[in-house]
N, CA, C and O atoms as a printed pandas DataFrame, in Angstrom:
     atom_number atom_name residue_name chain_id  residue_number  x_coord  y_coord  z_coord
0              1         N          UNK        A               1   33.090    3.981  -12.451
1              2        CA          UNK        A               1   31.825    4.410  -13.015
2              3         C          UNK        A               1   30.926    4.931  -11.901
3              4         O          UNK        A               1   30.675    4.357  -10.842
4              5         N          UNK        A               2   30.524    6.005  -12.278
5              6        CA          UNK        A               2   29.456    6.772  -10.913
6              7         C          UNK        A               2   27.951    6.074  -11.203
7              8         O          UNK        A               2   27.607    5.832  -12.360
8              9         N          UNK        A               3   27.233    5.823  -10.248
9             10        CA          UNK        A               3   25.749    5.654  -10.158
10            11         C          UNK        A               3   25.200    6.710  -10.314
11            12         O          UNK        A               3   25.684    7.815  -10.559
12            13         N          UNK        A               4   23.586    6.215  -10.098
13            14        CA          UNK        A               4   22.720    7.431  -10.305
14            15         C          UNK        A               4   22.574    8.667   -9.293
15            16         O          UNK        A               4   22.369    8.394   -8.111
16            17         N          UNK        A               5   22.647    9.724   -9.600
17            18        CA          UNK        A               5   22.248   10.576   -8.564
18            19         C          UNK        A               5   21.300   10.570   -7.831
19            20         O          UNK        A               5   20.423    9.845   -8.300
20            21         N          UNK        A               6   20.925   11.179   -6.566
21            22        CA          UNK        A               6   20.184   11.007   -5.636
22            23         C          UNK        A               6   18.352   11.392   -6.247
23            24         O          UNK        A               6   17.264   11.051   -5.784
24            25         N          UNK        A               7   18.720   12.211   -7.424
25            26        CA          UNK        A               7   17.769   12.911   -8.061
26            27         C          UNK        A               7   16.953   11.666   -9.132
27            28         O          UNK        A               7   15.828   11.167   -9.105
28            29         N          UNK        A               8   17.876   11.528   -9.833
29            30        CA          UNK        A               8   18.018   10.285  -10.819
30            31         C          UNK        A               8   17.071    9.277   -9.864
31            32         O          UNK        A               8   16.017    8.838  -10.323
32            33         N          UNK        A               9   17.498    8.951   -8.555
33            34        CA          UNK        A               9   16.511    7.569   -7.842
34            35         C          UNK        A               9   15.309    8.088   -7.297
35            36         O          UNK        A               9   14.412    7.276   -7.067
36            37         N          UNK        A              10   15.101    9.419   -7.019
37            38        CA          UNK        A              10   13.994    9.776   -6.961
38            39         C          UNK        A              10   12.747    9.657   -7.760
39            40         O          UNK        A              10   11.568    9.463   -7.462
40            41         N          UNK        A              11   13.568    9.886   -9.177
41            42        CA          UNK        A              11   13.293   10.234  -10.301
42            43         C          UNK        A              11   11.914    8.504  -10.861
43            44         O          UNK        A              11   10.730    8.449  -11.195
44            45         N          UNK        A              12   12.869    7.608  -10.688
45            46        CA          UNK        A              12   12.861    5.995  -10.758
46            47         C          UNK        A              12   11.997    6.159   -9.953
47            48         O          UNK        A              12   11.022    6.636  -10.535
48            49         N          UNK        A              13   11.713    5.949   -8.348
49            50        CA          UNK        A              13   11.210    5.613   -7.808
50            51         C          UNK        A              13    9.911    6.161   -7.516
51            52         O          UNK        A              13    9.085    5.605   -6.792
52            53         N          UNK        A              14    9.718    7.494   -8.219
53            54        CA          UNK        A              14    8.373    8.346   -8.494
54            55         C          UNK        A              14    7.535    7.488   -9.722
55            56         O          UNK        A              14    6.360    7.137   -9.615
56            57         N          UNK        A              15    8.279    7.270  -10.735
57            58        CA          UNK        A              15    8.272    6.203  -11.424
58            59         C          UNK        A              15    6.958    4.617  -11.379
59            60         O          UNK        A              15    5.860    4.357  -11.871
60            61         N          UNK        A              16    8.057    3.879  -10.393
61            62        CA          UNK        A              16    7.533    2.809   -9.937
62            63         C          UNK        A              16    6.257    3.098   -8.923
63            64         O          UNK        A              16    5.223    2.434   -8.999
64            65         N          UNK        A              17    6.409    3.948   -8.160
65            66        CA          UNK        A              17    5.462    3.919   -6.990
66            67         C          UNK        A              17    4.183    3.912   -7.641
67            68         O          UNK        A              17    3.156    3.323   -7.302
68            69         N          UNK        A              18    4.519    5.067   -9.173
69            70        CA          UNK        A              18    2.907    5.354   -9.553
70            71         C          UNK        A              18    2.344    4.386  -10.829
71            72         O          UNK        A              18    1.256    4.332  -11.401
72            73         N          UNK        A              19    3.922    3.473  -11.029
73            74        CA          UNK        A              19    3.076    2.127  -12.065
74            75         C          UNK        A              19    2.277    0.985  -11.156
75            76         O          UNK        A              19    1.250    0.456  -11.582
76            77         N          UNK        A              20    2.874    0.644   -9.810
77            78        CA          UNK        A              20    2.464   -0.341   -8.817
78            79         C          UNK        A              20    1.099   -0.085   -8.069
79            80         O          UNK        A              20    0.271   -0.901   -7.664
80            81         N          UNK        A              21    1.121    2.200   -7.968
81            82        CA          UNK        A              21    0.347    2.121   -7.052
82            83         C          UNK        A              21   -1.611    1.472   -8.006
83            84         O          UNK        A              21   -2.613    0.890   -7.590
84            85         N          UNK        A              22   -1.388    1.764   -8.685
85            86        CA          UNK        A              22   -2.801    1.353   -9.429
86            87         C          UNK        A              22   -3.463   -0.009   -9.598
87            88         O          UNK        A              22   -4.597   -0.472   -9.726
88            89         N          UNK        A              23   -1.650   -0.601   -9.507
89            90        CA          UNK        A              23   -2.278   -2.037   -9.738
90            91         C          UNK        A              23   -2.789   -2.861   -8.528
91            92         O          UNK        A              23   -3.477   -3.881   -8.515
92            93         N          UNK        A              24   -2.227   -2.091   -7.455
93            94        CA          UNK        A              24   -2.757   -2.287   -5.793
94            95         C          UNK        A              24   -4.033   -1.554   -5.479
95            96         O          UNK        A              24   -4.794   -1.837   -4.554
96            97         N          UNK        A              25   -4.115   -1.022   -5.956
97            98        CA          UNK        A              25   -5.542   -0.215   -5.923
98            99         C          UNK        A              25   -6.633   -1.211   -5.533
99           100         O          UNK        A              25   -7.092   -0.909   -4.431
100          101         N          UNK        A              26   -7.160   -2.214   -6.023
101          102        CA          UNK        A              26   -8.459   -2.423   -6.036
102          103         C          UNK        A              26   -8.263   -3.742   -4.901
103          104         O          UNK        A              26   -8.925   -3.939   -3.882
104          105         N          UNK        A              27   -7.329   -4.411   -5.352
105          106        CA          UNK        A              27   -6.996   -5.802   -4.061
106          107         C          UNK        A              27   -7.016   -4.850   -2.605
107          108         O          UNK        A              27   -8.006   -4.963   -1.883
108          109         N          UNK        A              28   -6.173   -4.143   -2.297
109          110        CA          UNK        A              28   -6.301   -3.413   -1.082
110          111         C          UNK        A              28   -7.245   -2.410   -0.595
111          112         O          UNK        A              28   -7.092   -2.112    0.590
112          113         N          UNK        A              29   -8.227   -1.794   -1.255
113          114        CA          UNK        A              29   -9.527   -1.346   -1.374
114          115         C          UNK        A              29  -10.758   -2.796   -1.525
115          116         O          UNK        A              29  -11.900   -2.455   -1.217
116          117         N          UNK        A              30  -10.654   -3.839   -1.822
117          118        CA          UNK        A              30  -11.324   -4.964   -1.395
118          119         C          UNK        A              30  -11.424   -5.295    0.105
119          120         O          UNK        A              30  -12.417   -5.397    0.826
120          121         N          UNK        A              31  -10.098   -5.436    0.370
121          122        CA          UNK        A              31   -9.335   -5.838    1.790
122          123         C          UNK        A              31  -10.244   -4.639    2.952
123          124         O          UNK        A              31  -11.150   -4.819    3.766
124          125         N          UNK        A              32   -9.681   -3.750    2.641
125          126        CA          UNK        A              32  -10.029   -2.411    3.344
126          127         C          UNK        A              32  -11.418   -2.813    3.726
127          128         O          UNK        A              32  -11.755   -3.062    4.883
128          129         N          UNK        A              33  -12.322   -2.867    2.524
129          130        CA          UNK        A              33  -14.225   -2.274    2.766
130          131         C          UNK        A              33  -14.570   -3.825    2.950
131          132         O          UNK        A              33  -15.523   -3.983    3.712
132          133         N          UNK        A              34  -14.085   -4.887    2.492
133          134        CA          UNK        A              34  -14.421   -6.103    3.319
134          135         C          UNK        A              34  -14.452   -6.533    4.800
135          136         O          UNK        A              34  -15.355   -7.162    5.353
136          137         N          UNK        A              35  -12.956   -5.945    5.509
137          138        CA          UNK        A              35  -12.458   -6.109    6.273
138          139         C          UNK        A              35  -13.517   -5.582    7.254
139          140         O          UNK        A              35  -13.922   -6.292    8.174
140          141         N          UNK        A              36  -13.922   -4.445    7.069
141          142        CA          UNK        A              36  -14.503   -3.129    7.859
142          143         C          UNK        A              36  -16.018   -3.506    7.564
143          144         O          UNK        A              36  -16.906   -3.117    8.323
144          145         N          UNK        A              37  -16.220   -4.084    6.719
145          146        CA          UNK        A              37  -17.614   -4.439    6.622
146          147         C          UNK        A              37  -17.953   -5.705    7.245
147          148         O          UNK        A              37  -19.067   -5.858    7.746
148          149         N          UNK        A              38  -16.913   -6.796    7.254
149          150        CA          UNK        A              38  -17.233   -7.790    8.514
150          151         C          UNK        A              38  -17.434   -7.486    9.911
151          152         O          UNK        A              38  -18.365   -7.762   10.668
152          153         N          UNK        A              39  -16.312   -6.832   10.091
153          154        CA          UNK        A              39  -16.002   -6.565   11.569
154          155         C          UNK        A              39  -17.829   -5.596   11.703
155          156         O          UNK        A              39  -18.830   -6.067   12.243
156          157         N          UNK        A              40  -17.756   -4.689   11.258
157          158        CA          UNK        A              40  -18.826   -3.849   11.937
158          159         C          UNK        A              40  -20.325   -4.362   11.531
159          160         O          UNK        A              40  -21.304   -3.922   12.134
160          161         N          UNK        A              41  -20.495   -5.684   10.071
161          162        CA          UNK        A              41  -21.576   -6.351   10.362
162          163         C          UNK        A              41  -22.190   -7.303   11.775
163          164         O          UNK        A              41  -23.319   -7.389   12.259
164          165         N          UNK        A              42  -21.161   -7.799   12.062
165          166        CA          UNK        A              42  -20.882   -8.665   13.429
166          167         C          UNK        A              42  -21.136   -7.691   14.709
167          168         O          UNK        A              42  -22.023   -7.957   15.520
168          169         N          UNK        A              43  -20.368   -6.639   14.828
169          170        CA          UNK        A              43  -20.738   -5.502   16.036
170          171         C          UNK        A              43  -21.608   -5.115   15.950
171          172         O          UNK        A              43  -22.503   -5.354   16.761
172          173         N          UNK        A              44  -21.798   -4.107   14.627
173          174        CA          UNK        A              44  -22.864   -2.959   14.882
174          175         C          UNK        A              44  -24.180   -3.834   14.976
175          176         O          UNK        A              44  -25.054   -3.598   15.811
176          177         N          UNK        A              45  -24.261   -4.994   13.939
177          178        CA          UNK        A              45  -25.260   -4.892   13.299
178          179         C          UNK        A              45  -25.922   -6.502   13.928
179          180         O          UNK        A              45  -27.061   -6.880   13.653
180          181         N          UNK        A              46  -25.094   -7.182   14.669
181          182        CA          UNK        A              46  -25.719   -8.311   15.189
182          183         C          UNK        A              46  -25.857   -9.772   14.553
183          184         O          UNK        A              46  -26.543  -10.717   14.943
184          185         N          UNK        A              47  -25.000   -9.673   13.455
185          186        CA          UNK        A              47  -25.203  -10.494   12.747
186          187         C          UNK        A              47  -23.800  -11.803   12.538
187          188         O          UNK        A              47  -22.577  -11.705   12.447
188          189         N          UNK        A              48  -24.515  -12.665   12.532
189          190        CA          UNK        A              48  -23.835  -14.089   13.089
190          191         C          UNK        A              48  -22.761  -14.142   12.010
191          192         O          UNK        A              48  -22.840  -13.528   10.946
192          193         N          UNK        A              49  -21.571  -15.068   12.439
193          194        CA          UNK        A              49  -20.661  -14.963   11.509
194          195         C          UNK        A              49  -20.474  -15.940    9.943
195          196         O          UNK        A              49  -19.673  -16.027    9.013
196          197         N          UNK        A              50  -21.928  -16.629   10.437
197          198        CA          UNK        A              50  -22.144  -17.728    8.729
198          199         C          UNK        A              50  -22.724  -16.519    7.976
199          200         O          UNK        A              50  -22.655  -16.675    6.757
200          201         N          UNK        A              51  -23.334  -15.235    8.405
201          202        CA          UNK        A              51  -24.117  -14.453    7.658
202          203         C          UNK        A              51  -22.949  -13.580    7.324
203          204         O          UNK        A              51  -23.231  -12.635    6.587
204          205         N          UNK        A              52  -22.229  -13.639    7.540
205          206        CA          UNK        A              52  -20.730  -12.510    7.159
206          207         C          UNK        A              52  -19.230  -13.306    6.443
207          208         O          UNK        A              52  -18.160  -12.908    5.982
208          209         N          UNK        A              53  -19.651  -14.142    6.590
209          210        CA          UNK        A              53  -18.746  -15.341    6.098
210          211         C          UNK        A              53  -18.444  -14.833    4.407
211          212         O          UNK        A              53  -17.287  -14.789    3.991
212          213         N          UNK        A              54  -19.486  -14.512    3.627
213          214        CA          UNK        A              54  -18.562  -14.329    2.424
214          215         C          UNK        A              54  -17.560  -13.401    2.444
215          216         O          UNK        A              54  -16.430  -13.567    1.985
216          217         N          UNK        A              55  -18.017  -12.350    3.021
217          218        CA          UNK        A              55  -16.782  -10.983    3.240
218          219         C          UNK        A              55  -15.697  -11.506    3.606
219          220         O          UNK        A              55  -14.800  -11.425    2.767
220          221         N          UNK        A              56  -15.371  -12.168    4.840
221          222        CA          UNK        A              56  -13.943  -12.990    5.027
222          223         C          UNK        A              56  -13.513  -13.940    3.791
223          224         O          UNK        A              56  -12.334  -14.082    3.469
224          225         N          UNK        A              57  -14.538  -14.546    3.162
225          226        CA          UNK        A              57  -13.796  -15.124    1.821
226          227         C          UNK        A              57  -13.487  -13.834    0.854
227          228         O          UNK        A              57  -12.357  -13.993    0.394
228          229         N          UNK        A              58  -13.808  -13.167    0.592
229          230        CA          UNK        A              58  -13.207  -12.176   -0.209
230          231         C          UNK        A              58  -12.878  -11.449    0.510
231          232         O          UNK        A              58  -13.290  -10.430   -0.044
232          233         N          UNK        A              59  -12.100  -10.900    2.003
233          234        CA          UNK        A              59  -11.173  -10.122    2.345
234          235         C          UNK        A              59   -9.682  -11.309    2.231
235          236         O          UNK        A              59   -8.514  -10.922    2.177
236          237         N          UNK        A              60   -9.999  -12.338    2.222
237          238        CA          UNK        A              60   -8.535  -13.416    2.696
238          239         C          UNK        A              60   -8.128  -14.376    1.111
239          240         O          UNK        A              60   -7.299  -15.282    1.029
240          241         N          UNK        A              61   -8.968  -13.849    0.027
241          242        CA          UNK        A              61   -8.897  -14.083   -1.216
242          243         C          UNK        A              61   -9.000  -15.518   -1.106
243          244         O          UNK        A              61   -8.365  -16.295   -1.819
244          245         N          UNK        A              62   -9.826  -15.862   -0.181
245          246        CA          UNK        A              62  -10.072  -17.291   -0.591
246          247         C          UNK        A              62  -10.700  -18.145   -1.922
247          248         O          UNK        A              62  -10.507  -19.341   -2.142
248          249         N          UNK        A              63  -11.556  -17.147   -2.802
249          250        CA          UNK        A              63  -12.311  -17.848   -3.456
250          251         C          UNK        A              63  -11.131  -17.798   -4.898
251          252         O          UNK        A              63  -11.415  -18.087   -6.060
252          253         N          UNK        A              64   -9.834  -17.358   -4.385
253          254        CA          UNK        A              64   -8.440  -17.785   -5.330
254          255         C          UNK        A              64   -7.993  -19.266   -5.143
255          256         O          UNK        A              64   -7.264  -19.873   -5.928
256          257         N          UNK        A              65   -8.594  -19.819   -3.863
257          258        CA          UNK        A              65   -8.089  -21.078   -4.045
258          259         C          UNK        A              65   -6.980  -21.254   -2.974
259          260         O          UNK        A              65   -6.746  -20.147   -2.487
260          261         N          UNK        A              66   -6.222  -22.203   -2.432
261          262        CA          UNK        A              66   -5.247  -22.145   -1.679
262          263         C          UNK        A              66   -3.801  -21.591   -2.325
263          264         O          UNK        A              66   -3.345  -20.650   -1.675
264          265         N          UNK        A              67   -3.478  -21.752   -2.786
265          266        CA          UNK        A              67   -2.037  -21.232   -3.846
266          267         C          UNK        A              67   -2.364  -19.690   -3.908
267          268         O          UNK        A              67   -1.582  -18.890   -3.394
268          269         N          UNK        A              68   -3.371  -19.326   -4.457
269          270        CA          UNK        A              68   -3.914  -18.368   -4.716
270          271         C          UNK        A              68   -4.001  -17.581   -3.912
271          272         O          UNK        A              68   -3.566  -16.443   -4.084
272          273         N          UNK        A              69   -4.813  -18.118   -2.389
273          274        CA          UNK        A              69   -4.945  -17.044   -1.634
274          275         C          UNK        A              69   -3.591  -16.712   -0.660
275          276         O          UNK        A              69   -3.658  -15.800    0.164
276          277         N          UNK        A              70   -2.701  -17.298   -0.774
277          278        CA          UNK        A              70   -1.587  -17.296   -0.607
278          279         C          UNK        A              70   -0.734  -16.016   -0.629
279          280         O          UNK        A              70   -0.263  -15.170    0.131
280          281         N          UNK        A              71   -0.824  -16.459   -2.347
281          282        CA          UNK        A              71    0.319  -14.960   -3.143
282          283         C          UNK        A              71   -0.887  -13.718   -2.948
283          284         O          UNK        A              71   -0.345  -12.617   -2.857
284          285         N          UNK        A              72   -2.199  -13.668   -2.877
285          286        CA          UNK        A              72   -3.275  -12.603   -2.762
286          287         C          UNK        A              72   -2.266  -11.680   -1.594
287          288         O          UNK        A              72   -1.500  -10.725   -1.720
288          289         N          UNK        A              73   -2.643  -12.378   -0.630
289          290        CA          UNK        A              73   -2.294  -12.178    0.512
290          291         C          UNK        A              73   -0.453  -11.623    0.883
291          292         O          UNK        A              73   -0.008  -10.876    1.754
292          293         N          UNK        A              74    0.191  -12.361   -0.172
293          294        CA          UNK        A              74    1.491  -11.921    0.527
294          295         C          UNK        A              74    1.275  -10.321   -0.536
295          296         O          UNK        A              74    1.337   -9.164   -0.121
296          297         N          UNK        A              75    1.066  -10.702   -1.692
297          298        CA          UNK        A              75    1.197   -9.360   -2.818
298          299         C          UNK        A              75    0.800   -8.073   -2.416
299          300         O          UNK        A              75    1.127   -6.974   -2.863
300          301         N          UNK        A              76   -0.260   -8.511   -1.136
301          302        CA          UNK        A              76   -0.621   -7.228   -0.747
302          303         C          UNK        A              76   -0.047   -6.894    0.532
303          304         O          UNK        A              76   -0.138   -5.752    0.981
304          305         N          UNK        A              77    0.392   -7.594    0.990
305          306        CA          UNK        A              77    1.900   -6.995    1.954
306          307         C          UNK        A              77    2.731   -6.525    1.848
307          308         O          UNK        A              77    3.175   -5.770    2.713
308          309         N          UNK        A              78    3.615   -6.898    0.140
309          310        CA          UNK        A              78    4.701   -6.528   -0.175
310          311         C          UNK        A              78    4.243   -5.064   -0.960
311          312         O          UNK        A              78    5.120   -4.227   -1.175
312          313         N          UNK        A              79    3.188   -4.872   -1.269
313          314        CA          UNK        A              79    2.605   -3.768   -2.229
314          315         C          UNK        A              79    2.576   -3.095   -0.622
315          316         O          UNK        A              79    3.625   -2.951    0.005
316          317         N          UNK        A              80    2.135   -2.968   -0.435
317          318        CA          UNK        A              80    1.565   -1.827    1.290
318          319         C          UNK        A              80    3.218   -1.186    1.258
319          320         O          UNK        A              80    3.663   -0.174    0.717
320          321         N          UNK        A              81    4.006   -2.450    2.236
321          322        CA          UNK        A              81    5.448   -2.131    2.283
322          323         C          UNK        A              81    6.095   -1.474    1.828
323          324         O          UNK        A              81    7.015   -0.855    2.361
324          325         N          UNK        A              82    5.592   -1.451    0.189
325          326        CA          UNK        A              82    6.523   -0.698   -0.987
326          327         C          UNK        A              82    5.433    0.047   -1.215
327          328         O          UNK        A              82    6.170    0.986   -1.516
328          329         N          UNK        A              83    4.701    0.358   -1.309
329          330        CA          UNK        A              83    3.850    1.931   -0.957
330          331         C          UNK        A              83    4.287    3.145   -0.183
331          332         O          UNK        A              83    4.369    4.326   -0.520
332          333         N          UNK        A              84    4.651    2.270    1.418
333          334        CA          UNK        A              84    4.850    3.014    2.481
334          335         C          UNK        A              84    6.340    3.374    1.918
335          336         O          UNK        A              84    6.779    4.482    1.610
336          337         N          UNK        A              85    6.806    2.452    1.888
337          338        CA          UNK        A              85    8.738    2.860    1.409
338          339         C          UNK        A              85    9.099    3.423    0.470
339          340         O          UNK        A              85   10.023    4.195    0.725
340          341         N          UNK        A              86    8.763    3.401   -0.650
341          342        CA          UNK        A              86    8.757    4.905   -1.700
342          343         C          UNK        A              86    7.907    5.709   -1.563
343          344         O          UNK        A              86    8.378    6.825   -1.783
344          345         N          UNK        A              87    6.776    5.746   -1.286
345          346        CA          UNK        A              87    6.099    7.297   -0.664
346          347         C          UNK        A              87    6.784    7.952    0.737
347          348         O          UNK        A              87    6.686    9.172    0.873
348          349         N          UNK        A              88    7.284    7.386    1.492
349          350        CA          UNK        A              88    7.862    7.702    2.668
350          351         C          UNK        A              88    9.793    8.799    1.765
351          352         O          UNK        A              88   10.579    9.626    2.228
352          353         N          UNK        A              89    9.699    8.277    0.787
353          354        CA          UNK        A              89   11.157    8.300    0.438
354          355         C          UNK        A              89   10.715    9.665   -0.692
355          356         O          UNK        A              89   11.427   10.668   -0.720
356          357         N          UNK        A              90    9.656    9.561   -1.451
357          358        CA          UNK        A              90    9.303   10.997   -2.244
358          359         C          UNK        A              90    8.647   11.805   -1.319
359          360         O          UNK        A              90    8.534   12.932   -1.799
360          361         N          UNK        A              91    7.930   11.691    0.335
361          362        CA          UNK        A              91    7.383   12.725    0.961
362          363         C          UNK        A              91    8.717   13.478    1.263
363          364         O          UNK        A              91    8.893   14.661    0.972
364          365         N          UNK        A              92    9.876   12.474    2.033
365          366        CA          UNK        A              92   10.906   13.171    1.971
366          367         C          UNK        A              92   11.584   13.751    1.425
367          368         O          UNK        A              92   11.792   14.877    1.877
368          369         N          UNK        A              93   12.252   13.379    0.272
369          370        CA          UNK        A              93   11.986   14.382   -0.802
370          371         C          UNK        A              93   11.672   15.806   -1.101
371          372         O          UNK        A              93   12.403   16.709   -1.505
372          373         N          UNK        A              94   10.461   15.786   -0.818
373          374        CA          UNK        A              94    9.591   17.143   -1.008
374          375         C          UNK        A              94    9.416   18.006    0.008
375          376         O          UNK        A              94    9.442   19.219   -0.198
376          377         N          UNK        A              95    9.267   17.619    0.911
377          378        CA          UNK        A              95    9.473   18.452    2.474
378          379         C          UNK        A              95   10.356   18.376    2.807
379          380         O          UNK        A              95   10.658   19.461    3.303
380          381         N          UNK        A              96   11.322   17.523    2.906
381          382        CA          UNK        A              96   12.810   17.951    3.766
382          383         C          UNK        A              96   13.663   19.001    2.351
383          384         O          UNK        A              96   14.304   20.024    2.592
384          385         N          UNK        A              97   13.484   18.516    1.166
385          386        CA          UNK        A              97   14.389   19.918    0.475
386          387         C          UNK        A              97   13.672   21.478    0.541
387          388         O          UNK        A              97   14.078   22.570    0.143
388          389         N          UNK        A              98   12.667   21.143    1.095
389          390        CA          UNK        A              98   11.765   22.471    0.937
390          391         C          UNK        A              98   12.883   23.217    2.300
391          392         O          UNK        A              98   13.135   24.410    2.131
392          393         N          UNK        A              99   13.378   22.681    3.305
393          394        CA          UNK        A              99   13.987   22.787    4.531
394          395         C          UNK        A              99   15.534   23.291    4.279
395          396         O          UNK        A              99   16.152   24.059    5.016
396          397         N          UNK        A             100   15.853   22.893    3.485
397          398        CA          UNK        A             100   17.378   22.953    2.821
398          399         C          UNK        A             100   17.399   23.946    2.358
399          400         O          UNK        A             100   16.294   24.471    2.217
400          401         N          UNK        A             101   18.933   24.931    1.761
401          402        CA          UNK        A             101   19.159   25.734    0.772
402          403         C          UNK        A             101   19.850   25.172   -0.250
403          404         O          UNK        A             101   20.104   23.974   -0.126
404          405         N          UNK        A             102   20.355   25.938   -1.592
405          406        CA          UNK        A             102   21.065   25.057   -2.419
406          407         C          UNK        A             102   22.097   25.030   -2.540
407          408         O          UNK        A             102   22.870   24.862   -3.483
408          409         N          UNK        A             103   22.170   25.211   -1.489
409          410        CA          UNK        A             103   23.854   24.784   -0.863
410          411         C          UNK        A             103   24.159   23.186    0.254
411          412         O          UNK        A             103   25.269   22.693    0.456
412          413         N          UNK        A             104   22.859   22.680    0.805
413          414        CA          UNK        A             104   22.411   21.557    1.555
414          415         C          UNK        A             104   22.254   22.372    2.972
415          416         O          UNK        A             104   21.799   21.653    3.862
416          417         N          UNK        A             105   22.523   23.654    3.347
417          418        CA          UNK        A             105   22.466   24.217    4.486
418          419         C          UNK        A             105   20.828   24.722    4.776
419          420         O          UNK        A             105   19.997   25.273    4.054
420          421         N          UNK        A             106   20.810   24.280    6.094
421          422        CA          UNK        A             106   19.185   24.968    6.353
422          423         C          UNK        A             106   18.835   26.027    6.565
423          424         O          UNK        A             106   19.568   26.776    7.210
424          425         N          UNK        A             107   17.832   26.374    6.187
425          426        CA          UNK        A             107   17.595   27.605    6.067
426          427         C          UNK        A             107   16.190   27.913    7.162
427          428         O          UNK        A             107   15.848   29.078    6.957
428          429         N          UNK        A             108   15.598   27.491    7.863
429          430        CA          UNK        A             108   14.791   27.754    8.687
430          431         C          UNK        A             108   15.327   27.893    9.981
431          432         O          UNK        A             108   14.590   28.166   10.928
């Protein structure tokens, strides 16, 4: 029995990237403008770290609780990972066949 074609997993994995990427959307856009808003309240702005302290609870999903901030935290590792690894796999895709003829020979 043959598997899917190379097209076929593209196909899937264009798929998944764009059911996952939404649901990562807002946890990693938390992370992001929290993250960046501690750090540069503390630098730019002079301000002590009990006065910045909630931002680290909601960049490290603490106010999930310990269990909680746990899986917060790994979910958005494994989401990044698999962001980078099927977008890395449809950029290729799209620019390296642009490189090819349809024969697999290059044409530049």
């Amino acid at each position: 029995m043959k598997g899917p074609s190379w097209q076929q997993m593209v196909g899937l994995t264009r798929r998944w990237h764009g059911r996952l990427g939404p649901l990562l959307l807002l946890p990693l856009l938390n992370s992001a403008l929290t993250g960046v808003a501690y750090r540069l309240g503390k630098d730019w702005l002079g301000l002590e770290r009990a006065q910045v302290h909630w931002l680290m609870v909601l960049h490290e999903g603490e106010w999930l609780g310990t269990p909680g901030k746990s899986l917060y935290v790994l979910s958005e590792a494994v989401g990044v990972v698999w962001l980078l690894v099927t977008g890395s796999v449809l950029a290729w895709n799209r620019f390296g066949s642009r490189r090819m003829g349809t024969k697999g020979k290059s044409i530049g």
